[in-house]
C-alpha positions in Angstrom: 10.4 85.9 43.0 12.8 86.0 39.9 15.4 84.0 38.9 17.3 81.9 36.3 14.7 78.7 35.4 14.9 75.6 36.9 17.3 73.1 34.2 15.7 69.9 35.7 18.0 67.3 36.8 22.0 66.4 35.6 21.5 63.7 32.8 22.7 60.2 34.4 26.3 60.0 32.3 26.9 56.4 33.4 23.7 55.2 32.6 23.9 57.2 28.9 27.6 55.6 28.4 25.8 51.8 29.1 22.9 52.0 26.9 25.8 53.5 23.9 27.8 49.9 25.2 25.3 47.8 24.6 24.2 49.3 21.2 27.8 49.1 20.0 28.1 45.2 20.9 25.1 44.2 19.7 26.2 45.8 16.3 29.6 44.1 16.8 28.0 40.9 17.5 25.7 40.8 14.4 28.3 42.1 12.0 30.2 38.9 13.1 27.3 36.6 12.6 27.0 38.1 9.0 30.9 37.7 8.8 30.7 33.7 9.7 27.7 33.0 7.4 29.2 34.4 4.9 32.7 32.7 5.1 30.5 29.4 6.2 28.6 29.8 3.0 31.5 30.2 0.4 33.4 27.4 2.2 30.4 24.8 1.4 30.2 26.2 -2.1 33.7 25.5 -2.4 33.3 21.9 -1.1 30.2 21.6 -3.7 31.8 22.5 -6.1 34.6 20.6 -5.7 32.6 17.0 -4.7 32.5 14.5 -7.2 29.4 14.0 -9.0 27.8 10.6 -8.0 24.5 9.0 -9.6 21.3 8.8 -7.7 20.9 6.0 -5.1 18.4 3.5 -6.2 15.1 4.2 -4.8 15.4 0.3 -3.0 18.4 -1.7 -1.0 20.7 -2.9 -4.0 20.5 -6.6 -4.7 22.6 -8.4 -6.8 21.4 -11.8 -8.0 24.2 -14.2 -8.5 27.2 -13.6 -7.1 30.6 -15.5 -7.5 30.9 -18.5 -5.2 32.8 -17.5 -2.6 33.4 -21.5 -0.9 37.2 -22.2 0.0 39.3 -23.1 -3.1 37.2 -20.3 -5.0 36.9 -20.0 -8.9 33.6 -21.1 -8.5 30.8 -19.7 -11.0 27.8 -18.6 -9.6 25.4 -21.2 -9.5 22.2 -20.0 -11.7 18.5 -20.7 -11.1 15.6 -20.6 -13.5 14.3 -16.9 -12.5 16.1 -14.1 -14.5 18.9 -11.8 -12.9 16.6 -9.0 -14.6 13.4 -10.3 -12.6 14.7 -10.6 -9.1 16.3 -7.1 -9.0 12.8 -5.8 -9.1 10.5 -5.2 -5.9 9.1 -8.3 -4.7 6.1 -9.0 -5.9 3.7 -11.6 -3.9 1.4 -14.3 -6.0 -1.0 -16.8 -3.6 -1.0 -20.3 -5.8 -2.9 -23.9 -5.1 -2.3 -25.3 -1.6 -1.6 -22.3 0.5 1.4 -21.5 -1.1 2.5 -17.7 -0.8 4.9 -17.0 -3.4 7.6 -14.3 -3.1 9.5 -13.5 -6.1 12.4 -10.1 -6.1 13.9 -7.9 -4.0 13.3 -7.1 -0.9 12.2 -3.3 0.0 12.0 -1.1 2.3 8.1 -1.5 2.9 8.1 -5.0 1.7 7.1 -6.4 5.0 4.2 -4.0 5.4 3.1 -5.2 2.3 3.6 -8.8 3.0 1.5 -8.3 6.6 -1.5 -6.9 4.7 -1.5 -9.7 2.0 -0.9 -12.4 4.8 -3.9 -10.7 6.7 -6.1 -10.4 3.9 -6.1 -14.1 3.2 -6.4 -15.4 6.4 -5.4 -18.9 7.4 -5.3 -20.0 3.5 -1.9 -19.0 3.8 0.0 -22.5 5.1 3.7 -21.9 3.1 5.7 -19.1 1.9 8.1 -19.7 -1.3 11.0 -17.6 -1.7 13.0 -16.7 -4.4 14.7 -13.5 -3.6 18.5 -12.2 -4.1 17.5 -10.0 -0.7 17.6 -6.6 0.2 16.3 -4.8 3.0 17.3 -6.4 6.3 14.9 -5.0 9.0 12.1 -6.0 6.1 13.6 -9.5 6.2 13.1 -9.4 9.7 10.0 -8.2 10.1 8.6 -10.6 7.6 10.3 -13.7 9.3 8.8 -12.6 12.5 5.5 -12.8 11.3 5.7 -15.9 9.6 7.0 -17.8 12.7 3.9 -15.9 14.5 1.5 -17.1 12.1 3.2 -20.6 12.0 3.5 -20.9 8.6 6.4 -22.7 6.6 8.8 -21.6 4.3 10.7 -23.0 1.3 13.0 -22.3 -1.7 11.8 -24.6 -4.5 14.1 -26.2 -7.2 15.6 -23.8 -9.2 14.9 -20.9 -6.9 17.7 -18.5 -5.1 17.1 -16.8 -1.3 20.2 -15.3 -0.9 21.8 -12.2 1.4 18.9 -11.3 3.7 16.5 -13.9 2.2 17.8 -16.7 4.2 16.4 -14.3 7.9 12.8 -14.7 6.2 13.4 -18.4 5.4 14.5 -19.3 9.2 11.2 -17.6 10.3 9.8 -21.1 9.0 8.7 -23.5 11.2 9.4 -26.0 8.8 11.7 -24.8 6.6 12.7 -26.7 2.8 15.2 -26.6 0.0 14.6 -28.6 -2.7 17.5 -30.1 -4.9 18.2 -27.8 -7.4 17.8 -24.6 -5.0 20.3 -21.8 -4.1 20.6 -20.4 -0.4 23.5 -18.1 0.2 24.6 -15.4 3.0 27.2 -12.5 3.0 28.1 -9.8 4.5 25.4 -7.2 5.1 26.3 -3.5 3.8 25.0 -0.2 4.8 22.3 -0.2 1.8 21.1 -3.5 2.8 20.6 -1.8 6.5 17.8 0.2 5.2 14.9 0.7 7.6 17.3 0.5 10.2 16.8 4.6 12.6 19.5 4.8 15.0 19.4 8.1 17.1 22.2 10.2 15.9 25.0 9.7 13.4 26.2 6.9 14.9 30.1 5.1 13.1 29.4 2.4 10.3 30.8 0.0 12.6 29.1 1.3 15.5 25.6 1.0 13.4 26.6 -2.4 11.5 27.3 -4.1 15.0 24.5 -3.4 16.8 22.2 -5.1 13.5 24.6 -7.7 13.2 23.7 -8.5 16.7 19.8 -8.5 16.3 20.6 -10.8 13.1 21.9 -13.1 15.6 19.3 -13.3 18.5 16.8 -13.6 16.0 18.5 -16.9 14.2 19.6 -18.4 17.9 15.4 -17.5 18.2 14.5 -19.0 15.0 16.3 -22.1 16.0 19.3 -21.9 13.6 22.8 -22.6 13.7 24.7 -19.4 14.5 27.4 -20.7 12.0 25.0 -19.5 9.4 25.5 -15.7 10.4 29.6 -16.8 10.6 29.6 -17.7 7.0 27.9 -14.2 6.1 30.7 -12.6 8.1 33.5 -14.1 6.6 32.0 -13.7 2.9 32.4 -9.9 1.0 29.7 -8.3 -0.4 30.4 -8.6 -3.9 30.8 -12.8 -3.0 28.2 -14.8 -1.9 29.0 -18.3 0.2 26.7 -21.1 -1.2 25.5 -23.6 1.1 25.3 -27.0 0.4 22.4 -29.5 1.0 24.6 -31.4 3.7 25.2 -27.7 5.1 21.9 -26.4 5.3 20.7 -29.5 7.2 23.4 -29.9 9.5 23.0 -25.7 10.4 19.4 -26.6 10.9 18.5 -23.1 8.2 16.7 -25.8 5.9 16.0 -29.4 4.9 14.8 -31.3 2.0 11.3 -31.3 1.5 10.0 -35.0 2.6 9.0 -37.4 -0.4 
């Protein structure tokens, strides 16, 4: 039987027209993606470029040995102790000496108290007091170490002419005995976001946000430690470029240290 072939069946127009949608916004959508990556790229090149060229951070929490005096009435020097400014800005460095004494001499990085936990382990129970001369630095350090020190019941001390100051005063209340000798320098001030090092928070949490909730772990672990509260007061009332200086009849009375017996 003749007749014209069979054409198969009518394309599907609408399905056609769908597919030719879909292609066209997805090319839409990527040539916008391109568009905001560019325009996102230029505009941080354009910030870059315009951002103030600062010198590297220092690879460890700043710590300034003596500060000016800030005690009411003011124009005080800073009081000076035999170690040089030069020596305690360096990391501290750990020296065991006749009697079980554990001597701690610089600043206080981060790591310092993973250092001081292996050198207190290594000796043992030799270890019986740990002498500090440090201008501070790294608070969760400071209060790591102090931990471990009240755990292992050892004592702690700043000798004369000596200086624990900033966060070195957290690792001296970890004492269970803690001394100052005449001629020593123990001072506290406000904590800043360098000397905060160590501390992860989960997101990007506000300074003040982030310097409250540390500022309240400073001050359970003091009320633990069995010292004044007053102490951590005086640090909040003091700037960071200042340093409040206690004085013998202070660091009795606040229960932070006490001269050593005769």
């Amino acid at each position: 039987m003749s007749g014209a072939p069979d054409a198969g069946p009518a394309p599907d127009r609408p399905g056609l027209a769908a597919r030719v949608e879909a292609v066209v916004l997805r090319a839409i959508f990527a040539g916008l993606l391109v568009f905001t990556v560019v325009v996102l790229g230029r505009d941080l090149q354009e910030q870059l470029a315009a951002a103030p060229v600062t010198a590297p951070e220092a690879p460890w929490p700043l710590a300034e040995p003596y500060l000016p005096s800030a005690r009411p009435g003011g124009g005080e020097p800073a009081p000076r102790t035999g170690t040089p400014a030069e020596r305690l800005r360096e990391p501290m460095t750990l020296e065991l000496l006749a009697g079980g004494r554990l001597v701690a001499v610089g600043t206080i990085t981060p790591g310092t108290a993973e250092r001081f936990a292996e050198e207190i382990a290594r000796r043992g129970d030799y270890v019986q007091t740990v002498v500090l001369d440090s201008p501070g630095g790294s608070v969760q350090d400071a209060l790591a170490m102090s931990r471990l020190i009240r755990e292992r019941k050892l004592d702690t001390a700043v000798e004369a002419g000596a200086l624990c100051a900033s966060s070195c005063p957290l690792v001296l209340s970890g004492g269970v005995k803690r001394h100052a000798a005449a001629g020593a320098v123990v001072g506290v001030h406000q904590i800043t976001a360098v000397r905060m090092a160590g501390f992860s928070l989960a997101g990007a949490e506000p300074e003040m946000v982030r310097a409250q909730r540390v500022s309240a772990e400073i001050q359970r672990h003091l009320v633990e430690m069995g010292v004044d509260t007053e102490v951590w007061f005086h640090a909040m009332e003091t700037p960071p470029r200042e340093m409040y200086y206690f004085t013998p009849e202070e660091l009795a009375d606040l229960k932070l240290a006490a001269p050593p017996a005769d």
